[in-house]
C-alpha positions as CSV (number, residue, x, y, z in Angstrom):
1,X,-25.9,-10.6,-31.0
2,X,-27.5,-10.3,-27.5
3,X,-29.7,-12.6,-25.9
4,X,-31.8,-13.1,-22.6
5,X,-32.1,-16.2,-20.7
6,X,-33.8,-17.0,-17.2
7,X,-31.2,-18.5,-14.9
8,X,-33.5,-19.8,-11.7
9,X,-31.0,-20.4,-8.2
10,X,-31.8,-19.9,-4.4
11,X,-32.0,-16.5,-3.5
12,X,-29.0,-17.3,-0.9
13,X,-27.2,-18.7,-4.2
14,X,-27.8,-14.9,-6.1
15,X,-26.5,-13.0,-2.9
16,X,-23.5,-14.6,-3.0
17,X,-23.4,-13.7,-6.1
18,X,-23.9,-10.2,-5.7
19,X,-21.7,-10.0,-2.9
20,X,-19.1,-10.8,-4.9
21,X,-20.4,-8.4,-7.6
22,X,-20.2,-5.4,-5.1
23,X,-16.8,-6.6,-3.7
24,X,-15.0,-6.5,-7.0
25,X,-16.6,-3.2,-8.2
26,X,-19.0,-4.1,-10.7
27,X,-21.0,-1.0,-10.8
28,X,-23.2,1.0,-12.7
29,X,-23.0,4.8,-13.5
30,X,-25.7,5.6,-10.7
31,X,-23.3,3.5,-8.3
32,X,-25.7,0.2,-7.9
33,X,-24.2,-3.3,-8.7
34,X,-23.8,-4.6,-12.0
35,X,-24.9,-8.1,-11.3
36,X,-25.2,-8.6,-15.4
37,X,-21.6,-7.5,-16.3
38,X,-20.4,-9.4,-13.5
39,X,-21.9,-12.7,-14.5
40,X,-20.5,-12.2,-18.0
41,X,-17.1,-11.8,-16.9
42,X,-17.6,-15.1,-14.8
43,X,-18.9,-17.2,-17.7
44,X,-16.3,-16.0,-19.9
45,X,-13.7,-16.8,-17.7
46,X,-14.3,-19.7,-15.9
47,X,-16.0,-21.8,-18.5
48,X,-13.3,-23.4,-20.2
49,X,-12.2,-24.5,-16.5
50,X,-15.2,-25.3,-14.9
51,X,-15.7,-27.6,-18.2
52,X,-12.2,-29.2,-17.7
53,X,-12.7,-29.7,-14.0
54,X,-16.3,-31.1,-14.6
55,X,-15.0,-33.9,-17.4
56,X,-12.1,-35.0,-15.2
57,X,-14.0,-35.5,-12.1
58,X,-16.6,-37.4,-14.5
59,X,-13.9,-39.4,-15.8
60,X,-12.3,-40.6,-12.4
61,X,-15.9,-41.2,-11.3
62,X,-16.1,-43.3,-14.6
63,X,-12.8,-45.0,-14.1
64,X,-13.9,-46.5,-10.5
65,X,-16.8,-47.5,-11.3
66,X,-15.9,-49.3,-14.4
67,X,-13.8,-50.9,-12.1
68,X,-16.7,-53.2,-10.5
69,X,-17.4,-55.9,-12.8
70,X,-21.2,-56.3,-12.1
71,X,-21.2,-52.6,-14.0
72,X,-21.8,-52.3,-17.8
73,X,-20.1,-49.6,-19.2
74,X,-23.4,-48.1,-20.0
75,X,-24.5,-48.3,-16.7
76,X,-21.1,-47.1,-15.3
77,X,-21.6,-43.5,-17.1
78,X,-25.2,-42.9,-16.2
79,X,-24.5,-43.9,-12.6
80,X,-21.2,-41.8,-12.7
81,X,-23.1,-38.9,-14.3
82,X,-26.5,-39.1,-12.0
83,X,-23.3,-39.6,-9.2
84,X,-21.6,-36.0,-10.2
85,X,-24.9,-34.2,-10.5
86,X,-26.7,-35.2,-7.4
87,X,-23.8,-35.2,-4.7
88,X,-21.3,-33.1,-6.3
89,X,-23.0,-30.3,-8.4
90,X,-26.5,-29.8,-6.2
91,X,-25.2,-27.9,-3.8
92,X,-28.0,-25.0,-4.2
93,X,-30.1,-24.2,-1.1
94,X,-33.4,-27.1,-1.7
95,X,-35.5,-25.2,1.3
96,X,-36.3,-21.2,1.0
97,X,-37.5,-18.7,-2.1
98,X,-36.1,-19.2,-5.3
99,X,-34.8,-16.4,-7.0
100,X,-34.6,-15.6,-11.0
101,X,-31.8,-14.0,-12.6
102,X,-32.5,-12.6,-16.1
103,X,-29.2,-12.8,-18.0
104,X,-28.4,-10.7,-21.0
105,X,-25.2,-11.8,-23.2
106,X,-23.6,-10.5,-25.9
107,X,-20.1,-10.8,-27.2
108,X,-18.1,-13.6,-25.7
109,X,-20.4,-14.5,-23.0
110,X,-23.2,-15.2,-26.1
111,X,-20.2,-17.4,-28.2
112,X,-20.4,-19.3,-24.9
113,X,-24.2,-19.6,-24.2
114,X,-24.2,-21.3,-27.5
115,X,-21.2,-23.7,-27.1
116,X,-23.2,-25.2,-24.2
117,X,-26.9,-24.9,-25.7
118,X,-25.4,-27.0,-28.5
119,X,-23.2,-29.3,-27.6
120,X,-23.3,-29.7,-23.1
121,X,-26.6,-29.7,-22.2
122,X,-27.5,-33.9,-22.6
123,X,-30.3,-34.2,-20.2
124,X,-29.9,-30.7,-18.4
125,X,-31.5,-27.3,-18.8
126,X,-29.2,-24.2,-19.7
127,X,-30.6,-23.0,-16.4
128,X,-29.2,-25.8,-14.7
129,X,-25.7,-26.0,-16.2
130,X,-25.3,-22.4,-15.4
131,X,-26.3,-22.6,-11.9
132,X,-24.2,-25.7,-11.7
133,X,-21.3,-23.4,-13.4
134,X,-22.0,-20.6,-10.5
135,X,-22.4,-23.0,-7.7
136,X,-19.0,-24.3,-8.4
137,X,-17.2,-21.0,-8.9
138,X,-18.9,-20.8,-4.9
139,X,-17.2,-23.3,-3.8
140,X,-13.5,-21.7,-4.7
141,X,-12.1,-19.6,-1.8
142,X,-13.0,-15.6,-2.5
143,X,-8.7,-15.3,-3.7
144,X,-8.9,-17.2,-6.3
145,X,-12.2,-16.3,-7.2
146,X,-10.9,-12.9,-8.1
147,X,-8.1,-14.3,-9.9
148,X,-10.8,-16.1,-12.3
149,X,-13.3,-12.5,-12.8
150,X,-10.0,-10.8,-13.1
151,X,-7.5,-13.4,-14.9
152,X,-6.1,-11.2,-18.0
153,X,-5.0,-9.2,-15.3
154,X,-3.3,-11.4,-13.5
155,X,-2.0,-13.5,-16.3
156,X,-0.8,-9.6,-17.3
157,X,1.3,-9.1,-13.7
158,X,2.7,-12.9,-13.6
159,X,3.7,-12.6,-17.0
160,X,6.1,-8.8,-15.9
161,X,7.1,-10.7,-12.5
162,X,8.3,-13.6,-14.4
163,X,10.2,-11.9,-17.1
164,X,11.5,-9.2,-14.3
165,X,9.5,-5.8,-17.1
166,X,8.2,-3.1,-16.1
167,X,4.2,-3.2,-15.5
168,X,2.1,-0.2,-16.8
169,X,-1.5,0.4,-15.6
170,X,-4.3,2.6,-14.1
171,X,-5.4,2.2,-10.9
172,X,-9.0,3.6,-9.7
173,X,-8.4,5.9,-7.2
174,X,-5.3,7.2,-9.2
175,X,-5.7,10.1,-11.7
176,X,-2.2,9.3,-13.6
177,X,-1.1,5.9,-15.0
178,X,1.8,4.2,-13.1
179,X,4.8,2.2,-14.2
180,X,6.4,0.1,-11.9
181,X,8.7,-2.6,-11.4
182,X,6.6,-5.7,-10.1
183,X,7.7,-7.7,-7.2
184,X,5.1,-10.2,-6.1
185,X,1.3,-11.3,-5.9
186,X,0.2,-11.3,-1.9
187,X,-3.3,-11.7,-0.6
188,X,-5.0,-10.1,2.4
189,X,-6.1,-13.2,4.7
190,X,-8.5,-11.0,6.4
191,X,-10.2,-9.4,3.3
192,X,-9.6,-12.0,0.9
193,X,-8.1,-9.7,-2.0
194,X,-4.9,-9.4,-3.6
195,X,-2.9,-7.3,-4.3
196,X,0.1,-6.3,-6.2
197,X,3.2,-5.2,-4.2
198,X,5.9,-3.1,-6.6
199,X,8.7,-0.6,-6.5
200,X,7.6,2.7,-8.2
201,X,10.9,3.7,-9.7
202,X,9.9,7.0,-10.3
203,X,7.9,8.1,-6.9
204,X,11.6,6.3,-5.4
205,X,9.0,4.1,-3.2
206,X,7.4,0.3,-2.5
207,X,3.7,0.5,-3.4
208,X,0.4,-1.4,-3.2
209,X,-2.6,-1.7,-5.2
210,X,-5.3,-3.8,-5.4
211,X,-5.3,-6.4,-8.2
212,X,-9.6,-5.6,-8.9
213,X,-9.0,-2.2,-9.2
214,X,-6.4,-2.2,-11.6
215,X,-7.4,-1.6,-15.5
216,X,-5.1,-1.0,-19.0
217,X,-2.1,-3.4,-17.8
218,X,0.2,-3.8,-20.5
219,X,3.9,-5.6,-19.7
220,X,6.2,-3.3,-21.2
221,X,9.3,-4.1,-23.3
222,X,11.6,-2.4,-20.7
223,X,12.8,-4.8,-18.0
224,X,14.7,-4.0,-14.8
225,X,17.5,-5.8,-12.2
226,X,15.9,-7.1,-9.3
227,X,16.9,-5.3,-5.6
228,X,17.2,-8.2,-3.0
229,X,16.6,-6.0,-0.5
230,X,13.1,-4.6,-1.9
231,X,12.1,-8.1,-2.5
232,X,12.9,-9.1,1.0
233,X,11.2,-5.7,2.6
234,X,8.1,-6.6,-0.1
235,X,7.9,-10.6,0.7
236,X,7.8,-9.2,4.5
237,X,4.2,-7.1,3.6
238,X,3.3,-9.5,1.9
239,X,2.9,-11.8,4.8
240,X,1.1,-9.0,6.9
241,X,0.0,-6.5,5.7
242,X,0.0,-6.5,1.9
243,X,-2.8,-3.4,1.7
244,X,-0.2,-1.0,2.9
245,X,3.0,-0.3,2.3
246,X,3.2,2.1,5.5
247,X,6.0,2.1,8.3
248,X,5.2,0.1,11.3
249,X,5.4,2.1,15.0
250,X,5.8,0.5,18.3
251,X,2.0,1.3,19.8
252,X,0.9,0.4,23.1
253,X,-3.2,-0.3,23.2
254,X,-5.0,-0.7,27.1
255,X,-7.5,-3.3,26.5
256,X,-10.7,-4.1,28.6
257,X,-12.1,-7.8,28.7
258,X,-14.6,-6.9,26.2
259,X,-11.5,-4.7,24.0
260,X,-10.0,-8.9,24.4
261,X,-13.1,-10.5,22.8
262,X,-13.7,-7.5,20.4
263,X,-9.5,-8.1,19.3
264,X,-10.4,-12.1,18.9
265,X,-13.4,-11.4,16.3
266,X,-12.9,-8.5,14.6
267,X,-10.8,-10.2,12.1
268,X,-11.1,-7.7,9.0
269,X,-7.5,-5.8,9.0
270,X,-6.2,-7.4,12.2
271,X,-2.6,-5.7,13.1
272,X,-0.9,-9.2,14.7
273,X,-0.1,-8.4,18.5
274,X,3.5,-8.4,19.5
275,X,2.8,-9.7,23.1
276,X,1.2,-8.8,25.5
277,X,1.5,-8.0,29.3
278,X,-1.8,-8.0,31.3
279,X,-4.5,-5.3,29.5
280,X,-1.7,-3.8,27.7
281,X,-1.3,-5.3,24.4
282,X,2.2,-4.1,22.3
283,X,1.8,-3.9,18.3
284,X,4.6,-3.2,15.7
285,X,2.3,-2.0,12.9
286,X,1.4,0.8,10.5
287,X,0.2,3.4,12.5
288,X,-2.8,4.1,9.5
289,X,-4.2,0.2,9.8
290,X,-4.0,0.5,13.6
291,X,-5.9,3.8,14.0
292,X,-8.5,2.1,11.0
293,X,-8.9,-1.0,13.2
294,X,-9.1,0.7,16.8
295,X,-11.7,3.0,16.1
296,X,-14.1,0.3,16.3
297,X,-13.7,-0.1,20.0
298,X,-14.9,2.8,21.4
299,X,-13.9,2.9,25.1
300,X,-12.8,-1.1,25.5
301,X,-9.2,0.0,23.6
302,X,-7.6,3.3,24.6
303,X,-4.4,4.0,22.9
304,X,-1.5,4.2,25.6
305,X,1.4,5.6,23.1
306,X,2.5,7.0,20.9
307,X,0.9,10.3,21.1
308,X,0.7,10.9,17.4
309,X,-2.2,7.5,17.4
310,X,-3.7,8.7,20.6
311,X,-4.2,12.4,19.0
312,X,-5.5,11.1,16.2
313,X,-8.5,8.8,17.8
314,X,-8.9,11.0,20.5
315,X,-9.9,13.9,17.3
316,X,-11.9,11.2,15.8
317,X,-14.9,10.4,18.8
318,X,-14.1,13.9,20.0
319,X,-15.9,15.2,16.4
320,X,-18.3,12.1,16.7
321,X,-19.6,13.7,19.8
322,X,-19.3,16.9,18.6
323,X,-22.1,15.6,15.4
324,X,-23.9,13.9,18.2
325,X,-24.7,16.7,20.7
């Protein structure tokens, strides 16, 4: 069966939506977002706790306020209820354009529609409970908002760590499948993903991949020993640089005061500074991440050393003058 219902939100409520949407690769054929197949993944996978989360908060609310002994216990749910939805749940944007999100469900998304059409709604609209259900799933930090859109997946890689088996999977970006021994789960502070970091017995190499991009896992049968010193080298990226599994080099970067504020907010794929001494700041990072980061700054951060990293953004505004002029 498939279904359409009209969902109505803020229209800052549906961009955060979407955002999320585009960041986890939800697309279409023709490369636009997939806003739909999105929102199906999120009902399906976050309804049963969303539901959970909503009954025990209603229940402590309940608890306190039976508490008072002026309150029935008739009065006590209402209030508790009336409580949840009006200071809690309404967290959508009162002032600006409202926005309309026509959602079409089949499958397990429409198996849930109808769960809640006949059995959750009380006093509320469909509309409302989802947009209660999305404005919630908001609230979570961006981490472990992937880990609901994307929890088979990570139930999937927990499941290998756990039981020390070899993981299986495709990886977009990758043409072949890979099979590797999984280590750990690390997230990227800057970019808010996470990523799997594992030892790819058969390239002889530590690895990273990105847990969204990751499709057919399958624990396999086959387990493997544990190598302290991969697990120490691996828990090490994890805590900096999870997105690359790259050697670090000693660079040298020359700073002007507006390099200093452009260092303090651009925050996306910061390398950590090792110290620094007057306008020359000393990092101990993959040189691919620093030359990604630095080409930002233009003239405010010139590369000092090594050579190799001051080649290799010298090339890169040398050929953006070059398209220029």
């Amino acid at each position: 069966m498939t279904e359409k219902y009209k969902i109505y939100l803020s229209e800052d409520t549906k961009t955060r939506l979407a955002t999320d949407a585009e960041l986890f690769e939800f697309t279409r054929e023709n490369g636009t977002v997939n806003l739909n197949g999105f929102l199906k993944e999120l009902i399906v996978n976050y309804f049963d706790q969303y539901r959970n989360d909503n009954e025990e908060l209603l229940n402590n609310v309940l608890g306190e306020l039976t508490s008072v002994k002026e309150l029935k216990p008739k009065a006590a749910s209402v209030l508790a209820d009336r409580i949840i939805k009006t200071y809690i749940n309404n967290k959508d944007t009162v002032s600006g354009k409202g926005a309309v999100i026509t959602l079409t469900v089949s499958g397990a998304s429409y198996e849930i529609i109808k769960i809640i059409e006949n059995n959750l709604l009380k006093d509320n609209s469909l509309s409302g409970y989802i947009k209660e259900m999305f404005l919630s799933y908001l609230s979570i930090p961006r981490s472990k908002r992937e880990e609901i859109i994307f929890r088979d997946t990570f139930e999937s890689i927990n499941k290998a760590i756990s039981e020390n088996r070899l993981l299986s999977f495709t990886s977009r970006g990758h043409e072949h499948k890979a099979v590797v021994e999984p280590y750990l789960i690390a997230a990227s502070k800057e970019e808010q993903f996470s990523y799997l970091l594992c030892h790819d017995r058969r390239q002889k190499k530590n690895r990273s991949f990105r847990i969204s991009r990751l499709s057919n896992v399958f624990v396999t049968s086959n387990s493997f020993t544990r190598d302290q010193r991969i697990a120490d080298e691996l828990a090490r990226k994890g805590l900096r640089s999870p997105h690359s599994m790259s050697e670090d080099i000693h660079a040298v970067v020359k700073m002007t005061e507006r390099g200093k504020q452009m260092y303090i907010m651009i925050v996306k794929n910061r390398p950590y500074v090792t110290y620094i001494d007057g306008d020359d700041y000393h990092f101990d990072w993959p040189e691919m991440q620093l030359e990604d980061y630095f080409r930002r700054f233009g003239k405010d951060a010139v590369v000092v050393s090594p050579s190799s990293l001051k080649s290799k953004l010298k090339n890169y505004y040398s050929r953006a003058l070059e398209a220029y002029s």
